[in-house]
C-alpha positions as CSV (number, residue, x, y, z in Angstrom):
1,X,0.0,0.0,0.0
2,X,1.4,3.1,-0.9
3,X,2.1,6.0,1.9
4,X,-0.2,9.1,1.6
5,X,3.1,11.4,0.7
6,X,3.4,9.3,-2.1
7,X,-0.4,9.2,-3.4
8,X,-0.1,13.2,-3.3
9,X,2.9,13.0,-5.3
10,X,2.2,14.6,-8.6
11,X,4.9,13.4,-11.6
12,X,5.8,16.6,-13.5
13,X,7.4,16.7,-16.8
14,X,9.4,19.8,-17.9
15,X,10.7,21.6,-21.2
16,X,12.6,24.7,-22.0
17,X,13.2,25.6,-25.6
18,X,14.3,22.0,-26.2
19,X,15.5,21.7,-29.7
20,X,17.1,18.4,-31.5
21,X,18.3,20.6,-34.0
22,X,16.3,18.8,-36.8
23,X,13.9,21.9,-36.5
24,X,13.5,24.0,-39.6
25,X,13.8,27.0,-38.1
26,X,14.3,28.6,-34.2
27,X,10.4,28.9,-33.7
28,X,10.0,25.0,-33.8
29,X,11.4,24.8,-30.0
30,X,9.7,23.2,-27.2
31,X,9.1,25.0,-23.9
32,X,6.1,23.0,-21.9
33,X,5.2,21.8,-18.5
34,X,3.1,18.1,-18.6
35,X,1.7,17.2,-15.4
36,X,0.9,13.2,-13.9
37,X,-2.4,12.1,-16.4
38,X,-2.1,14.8,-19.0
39,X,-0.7,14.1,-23.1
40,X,1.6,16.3,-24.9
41,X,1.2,15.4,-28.5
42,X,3.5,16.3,-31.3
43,X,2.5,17.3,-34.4
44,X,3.3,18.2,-37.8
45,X,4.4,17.4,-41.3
46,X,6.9,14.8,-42.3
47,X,10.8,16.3,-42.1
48,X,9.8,19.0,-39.6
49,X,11.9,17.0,-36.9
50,X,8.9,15.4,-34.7
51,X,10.4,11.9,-34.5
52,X,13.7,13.6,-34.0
53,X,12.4,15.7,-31.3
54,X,10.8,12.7,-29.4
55,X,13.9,10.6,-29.2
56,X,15.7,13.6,-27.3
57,X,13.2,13.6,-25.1
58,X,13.7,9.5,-24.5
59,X,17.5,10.4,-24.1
60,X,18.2,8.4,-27.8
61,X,19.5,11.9,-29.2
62,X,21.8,14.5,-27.4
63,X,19.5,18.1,-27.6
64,X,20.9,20.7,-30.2
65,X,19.9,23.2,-27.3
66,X,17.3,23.3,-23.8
67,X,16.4,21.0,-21.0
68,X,14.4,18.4,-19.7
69,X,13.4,18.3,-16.4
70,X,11.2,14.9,-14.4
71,X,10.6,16.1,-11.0
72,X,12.8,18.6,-11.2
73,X,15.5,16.1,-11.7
74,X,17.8,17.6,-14.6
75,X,17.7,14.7,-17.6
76,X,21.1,14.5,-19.0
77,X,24.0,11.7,-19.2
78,X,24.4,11.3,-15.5
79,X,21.0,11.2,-14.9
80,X,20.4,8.7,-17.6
81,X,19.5,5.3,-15.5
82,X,16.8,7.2,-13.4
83,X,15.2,8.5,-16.7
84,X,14.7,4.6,-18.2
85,X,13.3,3.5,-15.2
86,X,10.6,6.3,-15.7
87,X,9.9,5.4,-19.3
88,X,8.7,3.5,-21.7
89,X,9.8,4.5,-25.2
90,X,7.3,2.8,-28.1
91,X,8.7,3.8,-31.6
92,X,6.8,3.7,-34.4
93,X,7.9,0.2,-35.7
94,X,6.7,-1.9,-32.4
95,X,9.7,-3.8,-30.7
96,X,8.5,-7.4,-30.1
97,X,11.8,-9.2,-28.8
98,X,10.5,-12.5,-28.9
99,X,8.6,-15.3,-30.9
100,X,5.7,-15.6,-29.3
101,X,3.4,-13.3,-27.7
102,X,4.0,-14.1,-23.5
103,X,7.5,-14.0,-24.5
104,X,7.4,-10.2,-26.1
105,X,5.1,-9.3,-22.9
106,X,8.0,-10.5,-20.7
107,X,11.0,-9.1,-22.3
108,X,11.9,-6.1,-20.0
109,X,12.2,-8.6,-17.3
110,X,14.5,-10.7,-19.6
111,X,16.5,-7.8,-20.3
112,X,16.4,-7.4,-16.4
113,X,15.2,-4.0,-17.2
114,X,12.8,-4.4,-14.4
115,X,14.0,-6.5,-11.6
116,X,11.8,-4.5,-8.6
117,X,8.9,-6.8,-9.1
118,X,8.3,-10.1,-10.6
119,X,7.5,-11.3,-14.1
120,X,3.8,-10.8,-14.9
121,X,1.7,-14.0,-14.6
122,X,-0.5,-15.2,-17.5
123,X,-3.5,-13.4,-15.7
124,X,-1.5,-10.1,-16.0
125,X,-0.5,-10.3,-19.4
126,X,-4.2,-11.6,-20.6
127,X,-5.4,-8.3,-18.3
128,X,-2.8,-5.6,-20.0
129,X,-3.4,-7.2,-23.8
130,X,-7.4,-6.9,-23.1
131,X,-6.9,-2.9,-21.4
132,X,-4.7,-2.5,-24.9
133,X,-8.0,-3.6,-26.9
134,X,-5.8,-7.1,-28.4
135,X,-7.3,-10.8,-27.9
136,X,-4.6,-12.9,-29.1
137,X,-3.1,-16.0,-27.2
138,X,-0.3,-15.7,-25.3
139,X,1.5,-19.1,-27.2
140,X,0.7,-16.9,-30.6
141,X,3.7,-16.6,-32.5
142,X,4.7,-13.0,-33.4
143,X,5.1,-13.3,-36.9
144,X,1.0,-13.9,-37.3
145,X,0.2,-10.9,-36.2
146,X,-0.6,-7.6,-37.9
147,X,0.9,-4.3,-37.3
148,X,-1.7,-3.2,-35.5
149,X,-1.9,-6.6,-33.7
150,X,1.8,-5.9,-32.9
151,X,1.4,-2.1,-31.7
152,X,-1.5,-2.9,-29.3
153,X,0.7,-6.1,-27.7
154,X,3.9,-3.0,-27.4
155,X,1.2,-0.8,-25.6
156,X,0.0,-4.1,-23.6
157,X,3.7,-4.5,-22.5
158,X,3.9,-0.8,-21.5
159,X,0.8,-0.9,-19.5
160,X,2.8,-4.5,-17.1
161,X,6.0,-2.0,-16.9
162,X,4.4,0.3,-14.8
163,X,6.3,3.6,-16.1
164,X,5.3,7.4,-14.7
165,X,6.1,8.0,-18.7
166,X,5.0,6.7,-22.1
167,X,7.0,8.4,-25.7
168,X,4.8,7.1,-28.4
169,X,6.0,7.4,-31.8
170,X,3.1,7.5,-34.5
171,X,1.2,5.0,-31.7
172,X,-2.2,4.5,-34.3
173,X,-0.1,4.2,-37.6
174,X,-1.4,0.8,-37.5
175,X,-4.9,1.0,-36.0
176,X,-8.1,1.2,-37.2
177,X,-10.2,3.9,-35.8
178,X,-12.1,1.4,-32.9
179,X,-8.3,0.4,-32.4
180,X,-7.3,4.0,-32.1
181,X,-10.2,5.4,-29.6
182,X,-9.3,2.1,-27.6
183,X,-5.8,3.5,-26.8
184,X,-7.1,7.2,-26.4
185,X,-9.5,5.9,-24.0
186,X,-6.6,3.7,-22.2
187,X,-4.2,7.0,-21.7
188,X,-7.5,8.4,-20.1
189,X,-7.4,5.8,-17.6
190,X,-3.6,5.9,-16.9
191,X,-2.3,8.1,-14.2
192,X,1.1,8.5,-16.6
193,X,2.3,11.4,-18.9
194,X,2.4,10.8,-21.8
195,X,4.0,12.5,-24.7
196,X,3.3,11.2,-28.3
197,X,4.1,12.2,-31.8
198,X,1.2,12.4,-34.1
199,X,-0.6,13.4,-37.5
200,X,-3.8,12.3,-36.2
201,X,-6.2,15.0,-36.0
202,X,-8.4,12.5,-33.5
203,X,-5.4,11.9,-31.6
204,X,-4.5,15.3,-31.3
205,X,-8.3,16.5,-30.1
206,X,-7.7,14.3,-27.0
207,X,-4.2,15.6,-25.9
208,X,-4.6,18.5,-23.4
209,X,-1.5,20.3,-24.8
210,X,-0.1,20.1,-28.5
211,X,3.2,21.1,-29.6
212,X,2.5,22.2,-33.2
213,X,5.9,22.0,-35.6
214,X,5.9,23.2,-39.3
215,X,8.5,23.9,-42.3
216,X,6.4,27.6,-42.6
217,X,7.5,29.8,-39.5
218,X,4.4,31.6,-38.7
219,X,2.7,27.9,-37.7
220,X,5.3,26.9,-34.5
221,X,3.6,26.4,-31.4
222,X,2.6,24.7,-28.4
């Protein structure tokens, strides 16, 4: 059971004119504050540096210029382990790690990238797939599924990590539109932060802030 100082712990997630230098032009930086159960979505048109921008933000990419701040923790090199036990980090190509389905569910604890609480039982992964809107068996081999199949079992995974932070890349390139509310619904649900990237204008609508990038000046903003 968690102590009341932590319940009334609210995660807060901090930038100032982060750039990753892919911008077009000075306008495009990012300078937000994204508190515990809110969604920063990034948007805009192919090669104005939104994919870029999110993989600073997962520590993939050194910043061309600003800061990220977690709890007012300062998120550079030294402070690189805490930030990747915060995250989860779901690029747009899903990550499966394994050949069947229980065995891509259970692959942060393979990697003993989680080691502060036990593998998830079958119940647990059956639970997470369901809340990620996927029925598929857990001895289903990987390569039967489709993308979508495959980006709803990544989001299933995130959901058993128990991260304060999700970075989707592109998270409903694959899904069809009962696919995409199911996940938009989900992040409603989650206490997290999550900060996505995004051409969606349904997917957008439901973020409560949007960073706005663009190859024409006058359209930069958050």
């Amino acid at each position: 059971m968690q102590s009341e100082s932590s319940q009334n712990h609210i995660d807060i997630l901090a930038f100032n004119q982060l750039r990753s230098g892919f911008e077009s032009h000075s306008d495009c930086s990012l300078s937000a504050c994204i508190k515990q159960g809110q969604h920063l979505a990034i948007s805009g048109v192919s090669g104005c540096g939104k994919s870029s921008l999110l993989q600073v933000i997962a520590g993939l990419k050194a910043p061309q210029l600003g800061t990220v701040t977690f709890n007012k923790q300062l998120i550079d090199v030294k402070a690189f382990n805490f930030w990747r036990q915060n995250i989860c980090y779901l690029p747009q190509q899903a990550v499966m790690g394994g050949e069947c389905v229980r065995d891509v569910l259970h692959l942060p604890w393979r990697l003993k990238a989680i080691t502060h609480f036990p593998v998830p039982s079958d119940e647990l992964c059956l639970s997470a797939l369901s809340q990620a809107g996927v029925t598929v068996l857990l001895d289903k081999p990987i390569d039967t599924l489709s993308g979508g199949e495959k980006q709803r079992v990544a989001i299933a995974r995130s959901i058993l990590m128990q991260r304060n932070v999700w970075l989707m890349d592109e998270p409903t390139s694959a899904l069809d539109p009962s696919g995409r509310d199911r996940i938009i619904q989900l992040l409603s649900e989650l206490t997290i932060i999550c900060v996505s990237v995004s051409h969606d204008p349904v997917w957008l609508a439901s973020a409560t802030h949007v960073h706005a990038m663009s190859l024409s000046k006058d359209e930069c903003n958050v």
